[in-house]
KERORO-149496 format. One record per residue (C-alpha): y, z, x. Coordinates in steps of 0.25 Angstrom, whole numbers, plus 5000, padded with zeros to 4 digits. Layout:
BEGIN
YZX...
! end
This chain:
BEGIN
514052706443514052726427514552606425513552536435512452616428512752566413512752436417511252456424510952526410511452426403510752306410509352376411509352406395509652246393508452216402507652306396507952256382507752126386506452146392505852246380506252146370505552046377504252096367504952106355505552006345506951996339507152056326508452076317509152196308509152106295508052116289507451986282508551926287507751836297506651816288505651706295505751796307505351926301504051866294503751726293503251756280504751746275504851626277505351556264505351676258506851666250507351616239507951466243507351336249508051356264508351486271509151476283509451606291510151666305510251786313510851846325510751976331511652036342511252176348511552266360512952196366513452316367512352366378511852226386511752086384511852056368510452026363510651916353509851856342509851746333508951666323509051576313507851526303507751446291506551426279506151356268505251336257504151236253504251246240503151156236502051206244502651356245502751366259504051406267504451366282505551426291505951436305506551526314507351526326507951636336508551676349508551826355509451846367509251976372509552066385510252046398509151946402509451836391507951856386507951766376506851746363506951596356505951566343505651456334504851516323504251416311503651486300502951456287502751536274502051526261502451616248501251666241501451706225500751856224501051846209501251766197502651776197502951776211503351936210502551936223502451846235501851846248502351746259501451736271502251646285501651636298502751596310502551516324503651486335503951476347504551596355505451556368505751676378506751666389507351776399508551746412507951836423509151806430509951886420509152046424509652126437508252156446508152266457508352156468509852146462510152276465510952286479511052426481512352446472512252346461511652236455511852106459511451996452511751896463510351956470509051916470508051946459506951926466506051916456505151796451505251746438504051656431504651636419505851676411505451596397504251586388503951516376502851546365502351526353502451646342501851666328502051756315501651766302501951876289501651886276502751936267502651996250503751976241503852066229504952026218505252116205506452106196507251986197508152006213506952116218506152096230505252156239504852096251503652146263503352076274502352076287502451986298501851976311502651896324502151846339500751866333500151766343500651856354501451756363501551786377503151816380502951856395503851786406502951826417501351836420500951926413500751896396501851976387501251956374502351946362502052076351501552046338502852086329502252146314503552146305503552206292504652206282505052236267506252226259506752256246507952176238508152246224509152256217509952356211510952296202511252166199512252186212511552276220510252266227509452356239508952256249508052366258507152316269506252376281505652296292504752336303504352266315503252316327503252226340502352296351502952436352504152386345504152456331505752406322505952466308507152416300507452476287508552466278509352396265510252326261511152336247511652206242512752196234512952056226514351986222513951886213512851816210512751706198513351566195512551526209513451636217512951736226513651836233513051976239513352056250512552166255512552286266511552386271510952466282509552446292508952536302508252496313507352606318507652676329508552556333509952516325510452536311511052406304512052376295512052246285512952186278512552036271513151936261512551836254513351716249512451606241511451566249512051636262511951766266512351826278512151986286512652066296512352186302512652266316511552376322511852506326510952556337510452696335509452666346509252756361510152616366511252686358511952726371511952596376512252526364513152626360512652606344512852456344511752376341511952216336512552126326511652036317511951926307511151856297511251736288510351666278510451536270509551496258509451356254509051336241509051186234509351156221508251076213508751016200507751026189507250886184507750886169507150776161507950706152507350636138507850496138508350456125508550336119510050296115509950286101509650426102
! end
């Protein structure tokens, strides 16, 4: 009877997941590290031509069906006319029902110079994509399954479904201020707003308008030594009654850097409010850098999930050609 009643416990906390999230949008632990997602307004905000990054997320394995997401995004610059572009593609997998969230997002940015000496910029982005949404009906227990004793699957549903997929179109835009003192110091405060025309993400009848999401988001990379820098950050999202806080920093510790070679690794510590606390680890190699962290669950799911929460990985690429200078030569005659 335990048994039987964990495994009812277990499947109702995957359907409800699935169906609460049905209203929000993904997000991720590594702050700044999706970038075009968090505020289009990054887009080709980096030093380098090319940006090319990933991401996957694994969480609650240990109490249902894994939810699973992955993204990858790239962006470049204009240099000519100052304007940046970049794209972004993801897939969330969550719950027992295989609800699943695909979007193609295309943003474009410009990089305004606030002073003289480009201390202080503003980058305004606007975003527009298409947003794809799927759920298998087929994968729920319903009350017409339930024979007296047990479920059983091989019953009826009885129930009619319209439609199990809908695709839409979404929008976003964001500003975001830059602020550089010193020669490695930054500071960086963003503010962006998603799903702003409201797309309607309803399988049935009735309209279930997508949430506007207002992100907002600051981080600080300073350094302490030549070595040793404090890369702090805090991030807050609100999505219908959905408030996320995520503060943090990490400490970055660099190898080598000189003759063309880098070499940095860093590790640090993030809480999720009410929700997970995360550890980070990164290293950056050249033009690569890559980070890993695993959330610990501090949520009421803690008896379910027995503290374990999920595994993310990041990895960014920066591209950045080499122009040679045009040297002109004097041409001498040979008697000289």
């Amino acid at each position: 009877m335990r048994k039987g009643y964990s495994y009812l416990l277990t499947g109702f906390f995957g359907l409800a997941c699935s169906f609460s999230l049905f209203a929000q949008d993904i997000h991720f632990s590594h702050l700044n590290r999706q970038p075009i997602y968090q505020n289009p307004a990054n887009t080709g905000l980096f030093a380098g031509d090319i940006r090319l990054t990933g991401n996957y997320k694994d969480q609650w394995r240990s109490v249902t069906v894994p939810f699973q997401t992955f993204a990858f995004a790239g962006d470049m610059k204009w240099k000519k006319k100052g304007i940046n572009f970049g794209a972004l593609f993801f897939h969330d997998n969550v719950g027992d029902g295989f609800y699943q969230t695909m979007e193609f997002l295309g943003s474009i940015a410009k990089n305004l110079k606030l002073t003289s000496d480009s201390s202080q910029t503003l980058s305004v982005g606007i975003q527009v994509g298409l947003n794809y949404r799927k759920v298998n009906m087929d994968k729920f227990y319903f009350d017409n399954q339930f024979n007296g004793l047990i479920f059983d699957a091989s019953l009826p549903t009885n129930e009619a479904y319209q439609n199990d997929s809908r695709a839409n179109v979404t929008s976003a835009a964001g500003v975001v201020h830059s602020f550089y003192y010193g020669k490695h110091n930054s500071i960086k405060t963003g503010l962006s707003g998603h799903n702003l025309n409201r797309p309607n993400q309803g399988f049935y009848g009735s309209k279930v308008l997508r949430d506007i999401r207002v992100s907002v988001f600051s981080q600080v990379d300073h350094a302490l030594t030549r070595e040793l820098a404090i890369v702090p950050g805090i991030g807050f999202n609100i999505q219908g009654k959905y408030r996320e806080l995520i503060l943090g920093s990490q400490i970055r510790y660099t190898l080598i850097n000189k003759l063309g070679t880098y070499r940095a690794v860093d590790g640090g510590l993030w809480f999720r409010s009410r929700d997970a606390v995360v550890v980070r680890v990164g290293l950056a190699i050249q033009n690569w850098s890559v980070a890993i962290s695993y959330d610990t669950n501090i949520s009421k799911l803690i008896p379910a999930s027995t503290a374990r929460g999920g595994l993310e990985i990041s990895a960014e690429y920066i591209i950045t050609r080499f122009k040679p200078k045009k040297v002109i030569h004097r041409v001498c005659p040979d008697y000289i």
